[in-house]
C-alpha positions in Angstrom: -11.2 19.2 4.9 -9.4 15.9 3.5 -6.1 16.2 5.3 -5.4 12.6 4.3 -3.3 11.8 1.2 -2.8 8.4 -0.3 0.2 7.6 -2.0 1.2 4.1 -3.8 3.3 2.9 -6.7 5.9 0.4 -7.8 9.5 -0.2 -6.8 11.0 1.1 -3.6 11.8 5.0 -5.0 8.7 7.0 -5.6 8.0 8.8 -8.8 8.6 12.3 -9.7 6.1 15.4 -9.2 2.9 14.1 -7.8 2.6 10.9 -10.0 2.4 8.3 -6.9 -0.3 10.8 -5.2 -4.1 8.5 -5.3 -5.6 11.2 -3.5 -6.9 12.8 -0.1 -9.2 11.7 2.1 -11.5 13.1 5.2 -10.2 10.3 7.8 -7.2 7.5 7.6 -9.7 5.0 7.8 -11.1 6.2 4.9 -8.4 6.2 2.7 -7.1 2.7 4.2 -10.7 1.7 2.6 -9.4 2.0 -0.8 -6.3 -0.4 -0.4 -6.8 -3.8 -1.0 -3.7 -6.5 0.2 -2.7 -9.3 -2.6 -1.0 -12.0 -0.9 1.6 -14.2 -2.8 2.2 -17.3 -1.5 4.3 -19.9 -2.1 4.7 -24.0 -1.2 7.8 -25.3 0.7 9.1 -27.9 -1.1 11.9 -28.8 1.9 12.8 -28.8 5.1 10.4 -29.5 8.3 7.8 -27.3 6.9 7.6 -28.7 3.2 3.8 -28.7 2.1 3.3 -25.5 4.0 1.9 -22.6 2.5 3.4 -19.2 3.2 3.0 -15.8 2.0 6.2 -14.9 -0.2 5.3 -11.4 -0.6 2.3 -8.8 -1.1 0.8 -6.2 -3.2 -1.7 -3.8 -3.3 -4.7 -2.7 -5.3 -6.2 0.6 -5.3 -8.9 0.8 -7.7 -7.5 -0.8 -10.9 -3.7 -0.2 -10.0 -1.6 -2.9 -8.4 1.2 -1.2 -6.6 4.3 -2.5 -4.8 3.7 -0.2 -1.4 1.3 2.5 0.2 1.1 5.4 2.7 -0.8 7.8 4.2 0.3 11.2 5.2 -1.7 13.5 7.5 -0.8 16.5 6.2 -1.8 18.3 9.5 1.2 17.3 10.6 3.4 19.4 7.6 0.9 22.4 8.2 1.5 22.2 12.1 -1.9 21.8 13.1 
């Protein structure tokens, strides 16, 4: 059974119904496999540390999508298995 389910999307609320839902999967690792991370990084222009480059923020890409966030839900653990 794929007791796994991926979900991703934009912004911090998830959508309605079961429009975030990517799909489930046989193992975590498996479903981690299909999330890619997108760093965004940035160059400090001041301080001690100007010149550095640091990761501002990150997305995600799952297949074609670019989301804002991920999870992964055993659902064993809402059927208690």
């Amino acid at each position: 059974m794929k007791h796994f389910l991926l979900l991703a999307g934009h912004d911090y609320y998830p959508q309605s119904s079961t429009e975030d839902w990517v799909g489930c999967f046989s193992s975590r690792e498996e479903a981690l496999s299909k999330v890619s991370v997108i760093e965004h990084k940035r160059t400090l222009t001041k301080g001690k540390n100007k010149g550095l480059e640091v990761v501002a923020s990150r997305s995600y890409q799952i297949g074609d999508r670019v989301v804002d966030w991920y999870e992964i839900i055993d659902l064993t653990s809402w059927m208690g298995e």
